[in-house]
N, C-alpha and C positions, 0 to 999 in steps of 0.2 A: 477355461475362463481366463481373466485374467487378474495378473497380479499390479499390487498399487503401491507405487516405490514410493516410502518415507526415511530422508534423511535423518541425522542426529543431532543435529546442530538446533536444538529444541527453542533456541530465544529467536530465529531468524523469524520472520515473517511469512513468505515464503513456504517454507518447512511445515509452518502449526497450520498454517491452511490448508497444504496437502495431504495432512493427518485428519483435518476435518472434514474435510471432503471423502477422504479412503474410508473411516469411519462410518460417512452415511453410506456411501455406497454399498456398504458392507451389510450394513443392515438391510439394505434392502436388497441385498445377493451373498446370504449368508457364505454361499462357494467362493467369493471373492478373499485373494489372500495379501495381504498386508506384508509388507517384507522391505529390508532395509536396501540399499545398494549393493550391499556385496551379494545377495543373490544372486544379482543378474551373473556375476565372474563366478557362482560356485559349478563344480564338476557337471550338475543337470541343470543349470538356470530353467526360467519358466519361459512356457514357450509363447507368451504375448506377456507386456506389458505397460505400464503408464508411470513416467516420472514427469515433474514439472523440473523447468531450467531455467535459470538465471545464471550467467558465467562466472558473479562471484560465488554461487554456493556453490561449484564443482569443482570450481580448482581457482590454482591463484593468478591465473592469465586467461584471459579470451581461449588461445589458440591450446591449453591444455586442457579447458573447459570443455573445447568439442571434439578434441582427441575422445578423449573419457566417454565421452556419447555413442561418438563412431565404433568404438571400440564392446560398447554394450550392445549398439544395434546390432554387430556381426554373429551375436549370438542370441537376441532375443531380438523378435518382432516389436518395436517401439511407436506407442502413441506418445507427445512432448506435448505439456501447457506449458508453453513461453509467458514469460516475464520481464518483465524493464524492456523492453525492447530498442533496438537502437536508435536514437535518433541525432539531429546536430549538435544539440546539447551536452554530448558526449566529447566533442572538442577532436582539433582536425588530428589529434594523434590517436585519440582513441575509436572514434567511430570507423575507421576502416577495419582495424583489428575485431571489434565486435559485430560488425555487418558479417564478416567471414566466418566468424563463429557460429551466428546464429545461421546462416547459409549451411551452412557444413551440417550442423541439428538439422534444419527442415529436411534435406536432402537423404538421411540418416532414418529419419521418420516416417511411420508408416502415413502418419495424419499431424496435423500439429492445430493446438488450440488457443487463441486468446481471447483475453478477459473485456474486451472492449471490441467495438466498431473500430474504435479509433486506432487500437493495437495493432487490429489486421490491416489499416487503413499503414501504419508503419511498415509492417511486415511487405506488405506489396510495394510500397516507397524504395526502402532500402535493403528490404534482403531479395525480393522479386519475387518470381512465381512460384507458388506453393500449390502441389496438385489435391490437398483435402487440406479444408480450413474450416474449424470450426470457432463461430464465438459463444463463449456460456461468461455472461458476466458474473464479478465475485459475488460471492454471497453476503445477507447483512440478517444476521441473525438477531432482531433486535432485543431487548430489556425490556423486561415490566417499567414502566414509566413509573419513577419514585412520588412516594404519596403527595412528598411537600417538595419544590426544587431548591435546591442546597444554592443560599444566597451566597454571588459569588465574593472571590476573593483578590478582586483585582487584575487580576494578571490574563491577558491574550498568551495565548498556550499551542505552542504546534507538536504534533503528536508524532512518535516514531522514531526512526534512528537519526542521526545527526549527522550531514554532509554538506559541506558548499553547492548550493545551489538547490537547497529544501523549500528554502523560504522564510530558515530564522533569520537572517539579517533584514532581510525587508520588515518584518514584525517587530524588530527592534529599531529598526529606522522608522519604522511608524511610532511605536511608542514614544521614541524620543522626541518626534515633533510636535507631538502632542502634551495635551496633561500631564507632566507625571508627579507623582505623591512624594510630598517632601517628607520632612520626618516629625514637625508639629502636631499641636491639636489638629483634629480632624485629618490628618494627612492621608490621604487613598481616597476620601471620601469624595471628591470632584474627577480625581486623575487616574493612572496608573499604579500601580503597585510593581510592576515589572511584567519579566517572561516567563514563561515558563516552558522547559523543553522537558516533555512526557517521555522519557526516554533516554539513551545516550548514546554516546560517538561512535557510527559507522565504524570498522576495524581498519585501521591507518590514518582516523582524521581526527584522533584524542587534543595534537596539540592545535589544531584549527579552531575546537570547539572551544579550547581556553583563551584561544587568543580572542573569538570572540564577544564570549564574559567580561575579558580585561575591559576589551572596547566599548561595550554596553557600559561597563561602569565608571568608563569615565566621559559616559552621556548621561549620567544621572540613572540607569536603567539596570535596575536589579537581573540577572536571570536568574533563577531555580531550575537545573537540569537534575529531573528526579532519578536517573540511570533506570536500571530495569524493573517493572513492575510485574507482580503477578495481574492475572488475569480481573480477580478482585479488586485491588487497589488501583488498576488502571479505570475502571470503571468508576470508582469513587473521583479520582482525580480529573477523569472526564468531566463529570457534572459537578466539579467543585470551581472550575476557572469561570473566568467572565466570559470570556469569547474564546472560542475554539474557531482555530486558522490552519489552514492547507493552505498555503500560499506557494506551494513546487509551480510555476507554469509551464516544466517540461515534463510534467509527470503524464506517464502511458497508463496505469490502472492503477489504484491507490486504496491502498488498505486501510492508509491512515482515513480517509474520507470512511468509506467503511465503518472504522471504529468507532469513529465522530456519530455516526447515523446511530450505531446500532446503544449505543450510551442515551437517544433522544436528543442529541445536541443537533443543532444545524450550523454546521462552518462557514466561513468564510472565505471563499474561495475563488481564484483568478476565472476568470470566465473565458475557455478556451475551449476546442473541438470537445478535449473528452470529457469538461464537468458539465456541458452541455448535453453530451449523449447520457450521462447521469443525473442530471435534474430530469432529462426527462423520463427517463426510466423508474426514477422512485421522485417525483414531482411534492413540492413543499418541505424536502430537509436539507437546501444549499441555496447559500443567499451567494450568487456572485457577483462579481464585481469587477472593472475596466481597471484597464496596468495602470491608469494612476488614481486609482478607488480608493487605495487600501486603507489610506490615513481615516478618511473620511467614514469609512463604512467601520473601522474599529471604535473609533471614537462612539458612530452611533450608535453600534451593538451595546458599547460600555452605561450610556444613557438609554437604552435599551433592552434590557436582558432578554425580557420574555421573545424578543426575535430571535435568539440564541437556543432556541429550542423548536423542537420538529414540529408542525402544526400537528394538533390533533389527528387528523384524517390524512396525515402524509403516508402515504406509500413507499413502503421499505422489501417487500417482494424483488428477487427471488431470495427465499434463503436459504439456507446446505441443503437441507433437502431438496427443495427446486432442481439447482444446480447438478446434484448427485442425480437425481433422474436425467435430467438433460446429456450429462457426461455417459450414460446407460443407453439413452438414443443415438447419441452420435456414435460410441462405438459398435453399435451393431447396425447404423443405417447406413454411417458415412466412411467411415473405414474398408479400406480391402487389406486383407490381414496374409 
């Protein structure tokens, strides 16, 4: 059978998905074995298995990212779920370096999978031909819907780790255009209250994220970056903002959207190939919106709330389980091992 490689780096994204998924899988193939990276280098590695890649969780360069890979394939049979995949938004120094990377992974690969239409629609763009391609989108395991909805607290809130070009500057460039709450009677009660960042600074971009703050605050515009949440208190902070925002436009498959769903929130989000291919897959928990919407659709949501959450009858299918069967067909239909 095969084995389901989970990293350690337990706060990535990434990571706690491939643990969620190995887990279902697991249950439903109790012979399936769980195991860290360094199996694959011990003296009998297993003889098939499956890790997800993104080139910063394997190493700290592109090109050492699929050394590492290459170097696993030559002794274990490798199925890869790609992630972030590359696209222009990577900027002209980087996206060559990461094309070659992810090239060298597929190539490496017995099969390789991604989380989107849209992914693969990348994948064939700029890494080229791939001879077994599977899609299985992420999972969105949703929450019991809370009895009463926690009135919010002011703040448009983007969820996740913190990098140039997420989409918290746009949120605060909207806020500032807008209403925001001064510090009188009644203040928040028309306007904004600030941002809030559900999360904290990608590894290398701590002084980006202050300089940020700085800037925000001398637009009038509070941030609150919560840094890391457990799994509980992320949930709570979900449904405690006014509007929840996804605002990345070069995002390839998104957790953060994900999280947004599986809390009952409905975000706010650029309307582009893949939240397209996502509204229509779970239909009723994404309000999108045109590249120059943003101001306009936070404001409403703020005079708005109840849009700010899933319709009753929205559609949040497939979740880990789905997915964990799905990743159980592909390797025994589409694979040559």
């Amino acid at each position: 059978m095969i084995a389901l490689v989970v990293g350690a780096e337990t706060q990535h994204g990434v990571t706690a998905y491939a643990r969620d998924v190995a887990e279902a899988v697991q249950r439903l193939e109790p012979e399936v074995a769980i195991v860290g990276p360094e199996s694959l280098a011990a003296e009998i590695p297993p003889t098939r298995a499956h890790l997800h890649f993104t080139d910063r969780l394997w190493a700290s360069s592109p090109e050492e990212a699929a050394a590492r890979i290459e170097t696993l394939a030559q002794r274990t049979a490798l199925t890869v779920t790609l992630h972030d995949l590359p696209q222009t938004s990577d900027g002209e120094r980087n996206l060559p370096r990461r094309v070659d990377a992810y090239r060298r992974v597929a190539a490496a690969a017995r099969g390789v999978v991604c989380n989107s239409r849209h992914e693969a629609g990348l994948l064939a763009e700029f890494v080229g031909p791939v001879a077994t391609v599977g899609v299985i989108p992420l999972a969105v395991d949703a929450h019991p819907a809370p009895h009463v909805r926690p009135a919010g607290d002011g703040t448009a809130a983007v969820l996740g780790f913190f990098y140039p070009g997420k989409g918290h500057a746009e949120v605060v460039e909207a806020v500032a255009g807008g209403p925001v709450a001064g510090s009188g009677p009644g203040a928040g009660r028309l306007g904004w209250r600030g941002v809030t960042v559900l999360g904290r600074s990608s590894p290398g971009h701590e002084a980006e994220l202050e300089a940020m703050v700085r800037a925000a605050a001398e637009r009038g515009v509070v941030v609150d970056v919560t840094g890391y949440l457990s799994d509980a208190d992320l949930l709570t902070r979900c449904r405690s903002v006014s509007v929840p925002v996804a605002a990345h436009r070069h995002v390839s498959a998104s957790g953060s959207i994900a999280t947004w769903i599986a809390a009952g929130r409905r975000p706010i989000v650029p309307d582009t190939r893949y939240s397209r291919e996502m509204a229509e897959l779970r239909p009723g928990t994404l309000r999108l919106v045109g590249r120059d919407g943003l101001q306009a659709a936070l404001e409403d949501a703020l005079a708005h709330p109840e849009s700010t959450w899933s319709d009753a009858d929205a559609t949040t299918a497939p979740d880990t389980g789905d997915v964990a069967r799905a990743y159980l067909s592909w390797w025994r239909d589409a694979v040559v091992w």
